[in-house]
PDB file of N, CA, C and O in Angstrom:
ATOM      1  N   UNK A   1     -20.368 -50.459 -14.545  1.00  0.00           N
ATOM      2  CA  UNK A   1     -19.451 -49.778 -13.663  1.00  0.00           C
ATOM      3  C   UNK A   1     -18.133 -49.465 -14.384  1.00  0.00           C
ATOM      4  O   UNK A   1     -17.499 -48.422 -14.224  1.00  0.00           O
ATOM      5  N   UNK A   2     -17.823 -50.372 -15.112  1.00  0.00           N
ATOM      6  CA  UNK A   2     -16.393 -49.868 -16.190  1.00  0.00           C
ATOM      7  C   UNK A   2     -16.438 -49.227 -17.164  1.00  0.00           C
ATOM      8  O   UNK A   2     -15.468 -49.107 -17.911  1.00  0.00           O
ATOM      9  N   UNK A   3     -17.483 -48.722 -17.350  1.00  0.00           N
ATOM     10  CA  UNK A   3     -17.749 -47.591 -18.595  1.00  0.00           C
ATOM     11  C   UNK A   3     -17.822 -46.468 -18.024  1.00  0.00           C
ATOM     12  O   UNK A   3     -17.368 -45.508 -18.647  1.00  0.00           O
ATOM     13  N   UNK A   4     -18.401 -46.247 -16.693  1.00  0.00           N
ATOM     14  CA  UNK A   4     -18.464 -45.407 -15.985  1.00  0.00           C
ATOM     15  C   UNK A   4     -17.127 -44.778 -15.533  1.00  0.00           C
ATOM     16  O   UNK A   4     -16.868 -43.574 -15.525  1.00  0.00           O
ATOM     17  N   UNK A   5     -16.248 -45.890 -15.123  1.00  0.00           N
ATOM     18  CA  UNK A   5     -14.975 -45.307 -14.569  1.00  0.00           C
ATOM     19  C   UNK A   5     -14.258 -44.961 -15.320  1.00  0.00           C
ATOM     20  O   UNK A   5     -13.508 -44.035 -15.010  1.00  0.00           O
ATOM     21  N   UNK A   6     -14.150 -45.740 -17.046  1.00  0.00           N
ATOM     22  CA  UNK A   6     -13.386 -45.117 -17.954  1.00  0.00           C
ATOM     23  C   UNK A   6     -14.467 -43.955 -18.604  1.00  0.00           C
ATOM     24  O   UNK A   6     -13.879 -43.371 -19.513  1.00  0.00           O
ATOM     25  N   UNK A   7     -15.318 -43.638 -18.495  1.00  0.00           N
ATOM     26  CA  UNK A   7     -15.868 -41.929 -19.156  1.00  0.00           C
ATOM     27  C   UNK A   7     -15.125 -40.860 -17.941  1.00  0.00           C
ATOM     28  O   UNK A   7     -14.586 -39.882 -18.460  1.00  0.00           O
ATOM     29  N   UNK A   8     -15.034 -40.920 -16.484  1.00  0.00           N
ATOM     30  CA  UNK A   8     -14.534 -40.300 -15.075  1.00  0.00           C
ATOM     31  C   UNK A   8     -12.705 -40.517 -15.719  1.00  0.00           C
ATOM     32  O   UNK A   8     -12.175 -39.457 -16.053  1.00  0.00           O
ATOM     33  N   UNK A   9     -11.963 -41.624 -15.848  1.00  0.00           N
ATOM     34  CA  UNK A   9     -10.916 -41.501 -16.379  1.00  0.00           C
ATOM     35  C   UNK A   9     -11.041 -40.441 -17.099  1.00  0.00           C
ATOM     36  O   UNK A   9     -11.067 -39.346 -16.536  1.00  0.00           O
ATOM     37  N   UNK A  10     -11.147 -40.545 -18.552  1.00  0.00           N
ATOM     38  CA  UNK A  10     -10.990 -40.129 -20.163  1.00  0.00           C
ATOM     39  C   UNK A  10     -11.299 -38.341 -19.586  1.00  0.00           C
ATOM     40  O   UNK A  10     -10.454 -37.523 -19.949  1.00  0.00           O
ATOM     41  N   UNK A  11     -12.567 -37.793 -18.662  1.00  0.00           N
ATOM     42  CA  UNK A  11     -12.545 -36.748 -18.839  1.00  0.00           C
ATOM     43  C   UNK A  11     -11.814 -36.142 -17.234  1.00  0.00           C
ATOM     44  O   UNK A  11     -12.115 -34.975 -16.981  1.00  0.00           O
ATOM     45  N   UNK A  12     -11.056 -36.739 -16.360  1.00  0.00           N
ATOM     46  CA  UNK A  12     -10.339 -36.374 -15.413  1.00  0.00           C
ATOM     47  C   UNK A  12      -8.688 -36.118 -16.350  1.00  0.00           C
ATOM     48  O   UNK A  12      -8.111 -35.052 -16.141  1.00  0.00           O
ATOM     49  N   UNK A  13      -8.111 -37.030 -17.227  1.00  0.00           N
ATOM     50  CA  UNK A  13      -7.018 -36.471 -18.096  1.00  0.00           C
ATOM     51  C   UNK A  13      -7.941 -35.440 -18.533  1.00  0.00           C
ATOM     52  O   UNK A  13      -7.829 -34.422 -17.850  1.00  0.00           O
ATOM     53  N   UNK A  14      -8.950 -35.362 -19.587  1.00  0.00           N
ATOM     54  CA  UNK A  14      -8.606 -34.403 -20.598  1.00  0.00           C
ATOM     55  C   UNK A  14      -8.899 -33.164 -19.673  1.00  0.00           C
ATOM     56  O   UNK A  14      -8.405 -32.149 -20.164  1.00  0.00           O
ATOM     57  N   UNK A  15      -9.560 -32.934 -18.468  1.00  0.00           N
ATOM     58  CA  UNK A  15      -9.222 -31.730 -17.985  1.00  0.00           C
ATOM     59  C   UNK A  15      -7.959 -31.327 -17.161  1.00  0.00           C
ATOM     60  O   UNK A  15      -7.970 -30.248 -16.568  1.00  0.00           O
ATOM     61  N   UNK A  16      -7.052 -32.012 -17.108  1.00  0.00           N
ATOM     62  CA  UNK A  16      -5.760 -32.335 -16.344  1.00  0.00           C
ATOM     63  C   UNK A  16      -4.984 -31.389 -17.629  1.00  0.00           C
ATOM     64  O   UNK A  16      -4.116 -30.519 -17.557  1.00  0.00           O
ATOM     65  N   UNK A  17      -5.618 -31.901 -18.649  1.00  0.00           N
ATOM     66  CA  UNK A  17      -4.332 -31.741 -19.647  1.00  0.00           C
ATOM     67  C   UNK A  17      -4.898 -30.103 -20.370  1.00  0.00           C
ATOM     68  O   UNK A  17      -4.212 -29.148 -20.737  1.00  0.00           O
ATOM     69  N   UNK A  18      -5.740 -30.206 -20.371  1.00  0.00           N
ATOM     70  CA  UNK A  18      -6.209 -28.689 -20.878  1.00  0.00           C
ATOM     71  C   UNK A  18      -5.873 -27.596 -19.868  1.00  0.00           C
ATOM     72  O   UNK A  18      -5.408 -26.565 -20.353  1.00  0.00           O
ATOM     73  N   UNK A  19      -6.067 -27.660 -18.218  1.00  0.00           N
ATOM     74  CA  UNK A  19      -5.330 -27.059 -17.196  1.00  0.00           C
ATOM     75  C   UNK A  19      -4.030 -26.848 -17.267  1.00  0.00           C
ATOM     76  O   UNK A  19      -3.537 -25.742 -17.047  1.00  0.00           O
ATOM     77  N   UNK A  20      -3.288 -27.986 -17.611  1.00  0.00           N
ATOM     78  CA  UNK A  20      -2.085 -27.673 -18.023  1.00  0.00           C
ATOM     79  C   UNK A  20      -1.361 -26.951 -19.045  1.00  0.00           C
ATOM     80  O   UNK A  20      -0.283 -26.357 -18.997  1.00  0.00           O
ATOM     81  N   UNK A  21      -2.383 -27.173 -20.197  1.00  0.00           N
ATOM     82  CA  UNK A  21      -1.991 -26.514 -21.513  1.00  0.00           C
ATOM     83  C   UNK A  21      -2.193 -25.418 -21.184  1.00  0.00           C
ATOM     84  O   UNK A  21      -1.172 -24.740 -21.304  1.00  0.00           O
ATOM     85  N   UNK A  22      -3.438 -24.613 -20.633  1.00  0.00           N
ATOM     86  CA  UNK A  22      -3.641 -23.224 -20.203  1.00  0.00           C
ATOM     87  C   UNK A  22      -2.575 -22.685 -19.341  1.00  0.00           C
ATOM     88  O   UNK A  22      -2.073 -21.592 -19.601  1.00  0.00           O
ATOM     89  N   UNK A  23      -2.067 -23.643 -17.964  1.00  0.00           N
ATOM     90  CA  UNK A  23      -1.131 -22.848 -17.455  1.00  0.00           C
ATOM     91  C   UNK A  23       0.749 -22.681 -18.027  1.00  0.00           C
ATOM     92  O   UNK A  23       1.690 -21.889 -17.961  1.00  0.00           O
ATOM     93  N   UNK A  24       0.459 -23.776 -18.470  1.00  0.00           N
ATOM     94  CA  UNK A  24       2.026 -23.746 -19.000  1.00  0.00           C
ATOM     95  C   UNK A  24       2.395 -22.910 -20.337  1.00  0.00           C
ATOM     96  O   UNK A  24       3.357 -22.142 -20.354  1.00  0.00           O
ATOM     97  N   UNK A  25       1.468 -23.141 -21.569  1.00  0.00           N
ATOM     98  CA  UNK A  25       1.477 -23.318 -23.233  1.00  0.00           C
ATOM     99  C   UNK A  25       0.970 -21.781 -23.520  1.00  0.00           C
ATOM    100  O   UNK A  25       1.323 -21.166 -24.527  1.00  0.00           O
ATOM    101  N   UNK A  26       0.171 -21.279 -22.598  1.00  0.00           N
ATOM    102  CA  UNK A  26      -0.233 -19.965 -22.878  1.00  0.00           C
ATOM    103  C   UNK A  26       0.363 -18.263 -22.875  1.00  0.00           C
ATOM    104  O   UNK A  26       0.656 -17.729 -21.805  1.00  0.00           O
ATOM    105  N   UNK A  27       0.468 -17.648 -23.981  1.00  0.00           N
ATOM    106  CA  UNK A  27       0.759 -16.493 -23.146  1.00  0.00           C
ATOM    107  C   UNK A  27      -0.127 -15.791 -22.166  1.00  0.00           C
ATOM    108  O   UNK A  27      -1.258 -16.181 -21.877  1.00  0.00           O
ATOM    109  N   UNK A  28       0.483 -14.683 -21.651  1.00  0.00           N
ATOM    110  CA  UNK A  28      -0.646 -13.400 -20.709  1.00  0.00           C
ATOM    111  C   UNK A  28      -1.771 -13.644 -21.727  1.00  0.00           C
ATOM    112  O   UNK A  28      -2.826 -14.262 -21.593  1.00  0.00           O
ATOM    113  N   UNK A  29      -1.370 -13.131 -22.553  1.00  0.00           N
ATOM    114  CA  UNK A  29      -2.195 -12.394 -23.513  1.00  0.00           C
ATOM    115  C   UNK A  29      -3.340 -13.159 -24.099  1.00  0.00           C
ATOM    116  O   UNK A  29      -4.532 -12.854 -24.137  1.00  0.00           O
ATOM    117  N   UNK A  30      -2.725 -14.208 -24.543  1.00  0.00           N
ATOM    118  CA  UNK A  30      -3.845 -15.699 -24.816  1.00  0.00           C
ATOM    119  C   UNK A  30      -5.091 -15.646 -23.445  1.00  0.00           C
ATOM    120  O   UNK A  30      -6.311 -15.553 -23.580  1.00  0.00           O
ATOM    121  N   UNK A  31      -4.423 -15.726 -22.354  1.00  0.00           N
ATOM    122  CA  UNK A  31      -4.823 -16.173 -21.249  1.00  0.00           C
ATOM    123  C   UNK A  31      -6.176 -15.081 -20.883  1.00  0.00           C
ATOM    124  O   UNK A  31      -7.334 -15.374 -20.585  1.00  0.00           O
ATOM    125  N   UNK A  32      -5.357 -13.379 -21.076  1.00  0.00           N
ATOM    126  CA  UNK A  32      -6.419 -12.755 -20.651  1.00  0.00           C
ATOM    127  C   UNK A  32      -7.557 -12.579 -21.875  1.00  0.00           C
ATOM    128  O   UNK A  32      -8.632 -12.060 -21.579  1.00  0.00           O
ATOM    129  N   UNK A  33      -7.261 -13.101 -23.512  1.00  0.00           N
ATOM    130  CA  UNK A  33      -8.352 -13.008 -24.586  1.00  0.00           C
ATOM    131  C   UNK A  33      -9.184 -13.749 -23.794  1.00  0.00           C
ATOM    132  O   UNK A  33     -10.245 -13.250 -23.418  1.00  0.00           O
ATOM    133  N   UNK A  34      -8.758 -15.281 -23.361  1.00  0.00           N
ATOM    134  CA  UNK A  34      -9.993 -16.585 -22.838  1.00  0.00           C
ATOM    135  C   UNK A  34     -10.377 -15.574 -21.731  1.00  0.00           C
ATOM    136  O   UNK A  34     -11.306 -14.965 -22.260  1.00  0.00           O
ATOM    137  N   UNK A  35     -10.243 -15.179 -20.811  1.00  0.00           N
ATOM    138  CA  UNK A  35     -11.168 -14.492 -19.890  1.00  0.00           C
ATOM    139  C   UNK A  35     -12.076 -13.364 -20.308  1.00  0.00           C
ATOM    140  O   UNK A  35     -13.136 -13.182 -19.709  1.00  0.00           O
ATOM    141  N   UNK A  36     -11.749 -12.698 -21.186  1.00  0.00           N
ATOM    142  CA  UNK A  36     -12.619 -11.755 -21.621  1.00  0.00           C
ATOM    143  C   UNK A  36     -13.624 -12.404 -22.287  1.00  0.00           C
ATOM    144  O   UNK A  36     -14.775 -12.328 -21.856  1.00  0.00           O
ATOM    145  N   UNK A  37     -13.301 -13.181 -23.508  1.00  0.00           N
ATOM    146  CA  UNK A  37     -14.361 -13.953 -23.673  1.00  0.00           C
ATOM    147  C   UNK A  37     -15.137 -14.551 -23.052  1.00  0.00           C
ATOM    148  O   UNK A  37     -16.312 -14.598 -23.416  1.00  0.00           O
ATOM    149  N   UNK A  38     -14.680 -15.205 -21.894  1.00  0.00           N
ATOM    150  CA  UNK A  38     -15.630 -15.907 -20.905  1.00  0.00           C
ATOM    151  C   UNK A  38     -16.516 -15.174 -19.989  1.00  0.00           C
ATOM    152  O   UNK A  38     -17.507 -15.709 -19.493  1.00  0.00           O
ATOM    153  N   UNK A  39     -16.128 -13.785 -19.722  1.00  0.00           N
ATOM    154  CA  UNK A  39     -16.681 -13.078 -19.200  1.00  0.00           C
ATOM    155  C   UNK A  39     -17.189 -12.190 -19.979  1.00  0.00           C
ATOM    156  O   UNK A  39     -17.193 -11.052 -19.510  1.00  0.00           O
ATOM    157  N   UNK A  40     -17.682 -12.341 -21.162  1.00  0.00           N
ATOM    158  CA  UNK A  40     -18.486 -11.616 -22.883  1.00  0.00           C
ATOM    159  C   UNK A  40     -19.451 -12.565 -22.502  1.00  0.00           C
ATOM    160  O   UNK A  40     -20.485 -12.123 -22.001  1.00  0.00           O
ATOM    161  N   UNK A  41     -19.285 -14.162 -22.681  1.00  0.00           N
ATOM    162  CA  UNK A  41     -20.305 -15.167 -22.612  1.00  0.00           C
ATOM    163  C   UNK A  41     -21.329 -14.884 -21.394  1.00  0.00           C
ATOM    164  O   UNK A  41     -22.506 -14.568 -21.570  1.00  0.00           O
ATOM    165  N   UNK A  42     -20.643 -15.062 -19.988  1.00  0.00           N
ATOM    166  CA  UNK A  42     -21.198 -14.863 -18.826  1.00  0.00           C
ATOM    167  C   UNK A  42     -22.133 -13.762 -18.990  1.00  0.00           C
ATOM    168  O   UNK A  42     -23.309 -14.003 -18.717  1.00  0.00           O
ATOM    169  N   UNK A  43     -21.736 -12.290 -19.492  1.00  0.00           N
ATOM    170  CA  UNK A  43     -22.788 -11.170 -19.664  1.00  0.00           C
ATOM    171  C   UNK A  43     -23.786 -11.416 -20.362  1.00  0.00           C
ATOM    172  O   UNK A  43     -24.960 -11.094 -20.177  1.00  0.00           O
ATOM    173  N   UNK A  44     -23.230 -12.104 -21.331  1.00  0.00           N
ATOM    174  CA  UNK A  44     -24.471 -12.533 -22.047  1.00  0.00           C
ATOM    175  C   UNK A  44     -25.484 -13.488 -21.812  1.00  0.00           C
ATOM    176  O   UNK A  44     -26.523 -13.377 -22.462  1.00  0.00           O
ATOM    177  N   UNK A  45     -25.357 -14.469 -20.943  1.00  0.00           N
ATOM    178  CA  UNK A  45     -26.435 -15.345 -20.323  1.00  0.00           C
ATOM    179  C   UNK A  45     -27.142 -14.884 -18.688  1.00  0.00           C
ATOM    180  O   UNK A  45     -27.993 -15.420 -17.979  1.00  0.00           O
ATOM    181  N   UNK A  46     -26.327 -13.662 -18.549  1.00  0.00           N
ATOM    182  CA  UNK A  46     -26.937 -13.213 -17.430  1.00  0.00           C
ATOM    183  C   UNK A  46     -27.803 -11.948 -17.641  1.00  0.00           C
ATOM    184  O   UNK A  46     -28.353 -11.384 -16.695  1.00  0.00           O
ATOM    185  N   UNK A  47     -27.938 -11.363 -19.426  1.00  0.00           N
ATOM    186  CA  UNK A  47     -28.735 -10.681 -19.939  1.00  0.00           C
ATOM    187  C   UNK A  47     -30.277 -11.845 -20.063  1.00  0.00           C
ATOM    188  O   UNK A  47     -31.428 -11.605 -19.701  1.00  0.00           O
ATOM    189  N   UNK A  48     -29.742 -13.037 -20.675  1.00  0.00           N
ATOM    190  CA  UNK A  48     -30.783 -13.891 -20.940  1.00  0.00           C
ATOM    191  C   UNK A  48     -31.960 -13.782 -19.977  1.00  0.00           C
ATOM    192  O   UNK A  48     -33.083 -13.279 -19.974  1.00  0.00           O
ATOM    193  N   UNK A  49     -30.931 -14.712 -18.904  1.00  0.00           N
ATOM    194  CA  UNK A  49     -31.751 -14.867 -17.525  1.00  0.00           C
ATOM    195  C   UNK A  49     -32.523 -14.023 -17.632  1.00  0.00           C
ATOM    196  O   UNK A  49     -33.648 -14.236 -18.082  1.00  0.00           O
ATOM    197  N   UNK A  50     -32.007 -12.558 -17.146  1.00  0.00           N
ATOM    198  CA  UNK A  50     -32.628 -11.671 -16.595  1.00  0.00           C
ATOM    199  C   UNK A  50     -34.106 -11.448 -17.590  1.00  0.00           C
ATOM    200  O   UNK A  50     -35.131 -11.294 -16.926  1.00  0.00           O
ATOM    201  N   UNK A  51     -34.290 -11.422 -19.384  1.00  0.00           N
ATOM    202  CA  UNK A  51     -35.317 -11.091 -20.181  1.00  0.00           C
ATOM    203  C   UNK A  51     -36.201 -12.388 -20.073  1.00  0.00           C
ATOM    204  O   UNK A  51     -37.288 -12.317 -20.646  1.00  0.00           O
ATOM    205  N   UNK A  52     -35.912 -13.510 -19.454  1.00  0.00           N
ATOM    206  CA  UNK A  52     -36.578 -14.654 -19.276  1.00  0.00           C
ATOM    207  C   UNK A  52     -37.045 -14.020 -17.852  1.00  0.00           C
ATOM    208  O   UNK A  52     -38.227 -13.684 -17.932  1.00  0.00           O
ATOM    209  N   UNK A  53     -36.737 -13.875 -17.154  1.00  0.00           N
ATOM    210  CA  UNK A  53     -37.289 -13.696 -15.786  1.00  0.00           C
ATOM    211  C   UNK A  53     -38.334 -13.049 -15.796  1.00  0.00           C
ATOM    212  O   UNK A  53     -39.297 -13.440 -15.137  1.00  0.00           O
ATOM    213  N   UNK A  54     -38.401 -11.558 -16.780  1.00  0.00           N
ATOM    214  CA  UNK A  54     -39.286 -10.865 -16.628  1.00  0.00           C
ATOM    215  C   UNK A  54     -40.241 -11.363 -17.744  1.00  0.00           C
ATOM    216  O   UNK A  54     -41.446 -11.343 -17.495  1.00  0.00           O
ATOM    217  N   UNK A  55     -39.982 -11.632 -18.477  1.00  0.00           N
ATOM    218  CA  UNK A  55     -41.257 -12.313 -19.500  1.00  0.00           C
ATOM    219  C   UNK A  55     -41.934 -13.467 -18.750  1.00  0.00           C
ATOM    220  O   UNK A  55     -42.707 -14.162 -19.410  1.00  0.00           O
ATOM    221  N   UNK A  56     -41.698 -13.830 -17.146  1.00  0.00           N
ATOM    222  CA  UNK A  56     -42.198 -15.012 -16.899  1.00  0.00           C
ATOM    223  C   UNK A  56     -43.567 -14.317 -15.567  1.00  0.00           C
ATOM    224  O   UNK A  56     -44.192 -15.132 -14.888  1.00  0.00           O
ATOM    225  N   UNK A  57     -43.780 -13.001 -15.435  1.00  0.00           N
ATOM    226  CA  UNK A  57     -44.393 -12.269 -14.777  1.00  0.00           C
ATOM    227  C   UNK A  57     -45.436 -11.824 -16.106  1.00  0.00           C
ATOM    228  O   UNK A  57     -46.476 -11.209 -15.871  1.00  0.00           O
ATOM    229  N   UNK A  58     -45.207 -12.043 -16.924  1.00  0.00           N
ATOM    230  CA  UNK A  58     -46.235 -10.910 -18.421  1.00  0.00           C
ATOM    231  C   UNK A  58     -47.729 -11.974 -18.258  1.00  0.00           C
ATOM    232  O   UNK A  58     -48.075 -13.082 -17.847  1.00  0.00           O
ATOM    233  N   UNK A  59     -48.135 -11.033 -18.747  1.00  0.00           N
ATOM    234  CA  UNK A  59     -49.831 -11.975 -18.768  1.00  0.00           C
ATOM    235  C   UNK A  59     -50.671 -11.218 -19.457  1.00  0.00           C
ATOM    236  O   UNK A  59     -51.063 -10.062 -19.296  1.00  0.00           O
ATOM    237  N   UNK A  60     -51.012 -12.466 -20.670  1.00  0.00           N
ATOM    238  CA  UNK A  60     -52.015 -11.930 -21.523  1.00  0.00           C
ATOM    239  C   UNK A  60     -53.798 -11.854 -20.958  1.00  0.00           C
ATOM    240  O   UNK A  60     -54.587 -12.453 -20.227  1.00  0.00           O
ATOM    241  N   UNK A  61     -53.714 -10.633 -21.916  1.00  0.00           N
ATOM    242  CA  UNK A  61     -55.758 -10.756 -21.753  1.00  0.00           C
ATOM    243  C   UNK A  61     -56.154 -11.789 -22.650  1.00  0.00           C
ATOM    244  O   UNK A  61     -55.648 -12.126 -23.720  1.00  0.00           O
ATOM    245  N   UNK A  62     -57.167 -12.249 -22.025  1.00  0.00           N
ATOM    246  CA  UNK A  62     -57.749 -13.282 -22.858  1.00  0.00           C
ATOM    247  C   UNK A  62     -58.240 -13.283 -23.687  1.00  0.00           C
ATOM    248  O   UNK A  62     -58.173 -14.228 -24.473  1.00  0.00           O
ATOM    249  N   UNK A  63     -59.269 -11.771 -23.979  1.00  0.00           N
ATOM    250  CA  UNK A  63     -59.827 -11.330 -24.861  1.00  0.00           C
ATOM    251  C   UNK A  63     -59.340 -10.618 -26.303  1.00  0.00           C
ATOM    252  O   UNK A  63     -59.962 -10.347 -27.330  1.00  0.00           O
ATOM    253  N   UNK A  64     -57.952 -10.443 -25.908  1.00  0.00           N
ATOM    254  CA  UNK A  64     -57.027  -9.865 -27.031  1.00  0.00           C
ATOM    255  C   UNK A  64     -57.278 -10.739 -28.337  1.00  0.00           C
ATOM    256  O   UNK A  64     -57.618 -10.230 -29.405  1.00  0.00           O
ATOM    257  N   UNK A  65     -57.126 -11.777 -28.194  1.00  0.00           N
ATOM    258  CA  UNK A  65     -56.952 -12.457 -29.599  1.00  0.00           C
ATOM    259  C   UNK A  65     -58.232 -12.961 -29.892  1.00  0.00           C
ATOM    260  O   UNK A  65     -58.916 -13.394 -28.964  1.00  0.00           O
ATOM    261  N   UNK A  66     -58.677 -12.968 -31.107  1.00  0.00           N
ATOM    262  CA  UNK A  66     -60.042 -13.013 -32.073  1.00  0.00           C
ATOM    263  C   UNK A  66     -60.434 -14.665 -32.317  1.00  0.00           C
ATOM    264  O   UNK A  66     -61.504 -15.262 -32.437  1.00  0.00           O
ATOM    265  N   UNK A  67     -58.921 -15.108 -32.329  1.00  0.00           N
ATOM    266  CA  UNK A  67     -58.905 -16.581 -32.983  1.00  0.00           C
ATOM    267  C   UNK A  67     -59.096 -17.353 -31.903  1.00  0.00           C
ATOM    268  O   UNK A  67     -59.766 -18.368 -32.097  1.00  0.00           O
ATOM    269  N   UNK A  68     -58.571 -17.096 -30.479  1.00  0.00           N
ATOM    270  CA  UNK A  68     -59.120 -17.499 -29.314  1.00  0.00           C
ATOM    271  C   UNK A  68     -60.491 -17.339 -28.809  1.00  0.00           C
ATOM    272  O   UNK A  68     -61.008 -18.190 -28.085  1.00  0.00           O
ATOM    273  N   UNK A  69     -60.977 -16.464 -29.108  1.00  0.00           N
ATOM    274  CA  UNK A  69     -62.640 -16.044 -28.909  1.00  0.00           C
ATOM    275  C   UNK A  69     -63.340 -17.043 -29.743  1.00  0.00           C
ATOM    276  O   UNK A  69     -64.237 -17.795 -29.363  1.00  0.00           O
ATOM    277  N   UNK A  70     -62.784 -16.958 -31.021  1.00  0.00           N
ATOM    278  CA  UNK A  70     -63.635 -18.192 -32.082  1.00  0.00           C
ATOM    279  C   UNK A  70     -63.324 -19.610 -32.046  1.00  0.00           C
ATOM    280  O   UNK A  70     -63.878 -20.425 -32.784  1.00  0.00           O
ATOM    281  N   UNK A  71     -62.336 -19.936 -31.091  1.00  0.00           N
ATOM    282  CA  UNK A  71     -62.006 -20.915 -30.973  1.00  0.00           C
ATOM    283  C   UNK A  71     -62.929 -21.390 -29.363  1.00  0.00           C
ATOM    284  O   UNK A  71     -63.422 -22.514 -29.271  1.00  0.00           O
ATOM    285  N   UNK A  72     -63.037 -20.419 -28.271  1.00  0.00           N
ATOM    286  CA  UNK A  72     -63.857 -21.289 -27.850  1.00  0.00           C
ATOM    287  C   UNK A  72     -65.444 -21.048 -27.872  1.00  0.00           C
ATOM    288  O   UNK A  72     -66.250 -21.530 -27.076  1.00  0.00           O
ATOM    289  N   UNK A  73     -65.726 -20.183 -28.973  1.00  0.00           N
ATOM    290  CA  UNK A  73     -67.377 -20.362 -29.255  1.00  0.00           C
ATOM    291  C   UNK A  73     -67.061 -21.842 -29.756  1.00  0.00           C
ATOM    292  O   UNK A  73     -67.437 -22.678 -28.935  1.00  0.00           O
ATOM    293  N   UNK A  74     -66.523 -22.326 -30.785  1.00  0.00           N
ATOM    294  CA  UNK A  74     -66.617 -23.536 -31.288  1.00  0.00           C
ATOM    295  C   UNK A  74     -66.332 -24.524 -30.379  1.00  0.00           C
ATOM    296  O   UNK A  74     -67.145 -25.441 -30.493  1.00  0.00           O
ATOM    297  N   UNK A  75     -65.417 -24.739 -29.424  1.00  0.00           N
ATOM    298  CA  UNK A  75     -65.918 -25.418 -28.235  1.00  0.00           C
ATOM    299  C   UNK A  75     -67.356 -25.340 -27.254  1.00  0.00           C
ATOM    300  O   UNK A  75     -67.862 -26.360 -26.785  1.00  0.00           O
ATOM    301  N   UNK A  76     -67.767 -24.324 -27.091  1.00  0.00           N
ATOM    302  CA  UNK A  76     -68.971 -24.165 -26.264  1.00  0.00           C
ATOM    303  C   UNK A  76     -70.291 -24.984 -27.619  1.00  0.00           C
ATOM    304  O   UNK A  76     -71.026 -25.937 -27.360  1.00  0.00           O
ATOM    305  N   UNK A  77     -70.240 -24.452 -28.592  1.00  0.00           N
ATOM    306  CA  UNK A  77     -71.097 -25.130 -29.444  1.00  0.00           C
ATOM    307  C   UNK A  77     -70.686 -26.553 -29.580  1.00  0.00           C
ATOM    308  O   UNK A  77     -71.728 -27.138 -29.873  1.00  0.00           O
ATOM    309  N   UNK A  78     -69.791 -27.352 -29.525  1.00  0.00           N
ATOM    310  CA  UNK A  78     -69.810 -28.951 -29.573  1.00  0.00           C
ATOM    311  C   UNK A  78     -70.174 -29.039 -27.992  1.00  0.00           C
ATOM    312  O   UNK A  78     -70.383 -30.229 -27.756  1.00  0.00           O
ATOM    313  N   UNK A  79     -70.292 -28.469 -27.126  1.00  0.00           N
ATOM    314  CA  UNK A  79     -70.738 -28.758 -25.834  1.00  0.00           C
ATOM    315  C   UNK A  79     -69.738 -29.055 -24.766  1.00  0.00           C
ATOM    316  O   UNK A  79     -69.979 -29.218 -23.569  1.00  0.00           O
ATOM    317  N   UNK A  80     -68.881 -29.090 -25.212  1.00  0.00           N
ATOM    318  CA  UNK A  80     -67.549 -28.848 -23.801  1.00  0.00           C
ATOM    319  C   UNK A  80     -67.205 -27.577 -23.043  1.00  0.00           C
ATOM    320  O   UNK A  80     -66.333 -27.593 -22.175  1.00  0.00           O
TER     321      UNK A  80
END
């Protein structure tokens, strides 16, 4: 339980203090680079998603691949 409360400490400062550094320590300008970037990142994992999503609908023929065909004659011949 006290490792627990000091990891909840240690990262309740360090986001206290990085909030602060952002609102106080920063210019505009700093401020609006970190948002653009963050919203560069965001586009970019919401490109991800989206090419994962649709590759999760794709479906191969079975018959396409040669090495799969020879792979289960050689199963059917050991008898499984």
């Amino acid at each position: 339980m006290r490792k627990l409360r000091t990891t909840l400490t240690i990262a309740t400062l360090t986001a206290g203090t990085v909030y602060l550094a952002y609102r106080l320590l920063l210019s505009d300008e700093a401020k609006e680079s970190i948002k653009s970037g963050a919203r560069a990142v965001n586009d970019a994992v919401e490109r991800m998603c989206k090419v994962v999503d649709d590759a999760q609908g794709s479906v191969m023929e079975e018959d396409v691949l040669p090495n799969r065909q020879r792979t289960e004659q050689q199963w059917d011949a050991l008898g499984f």
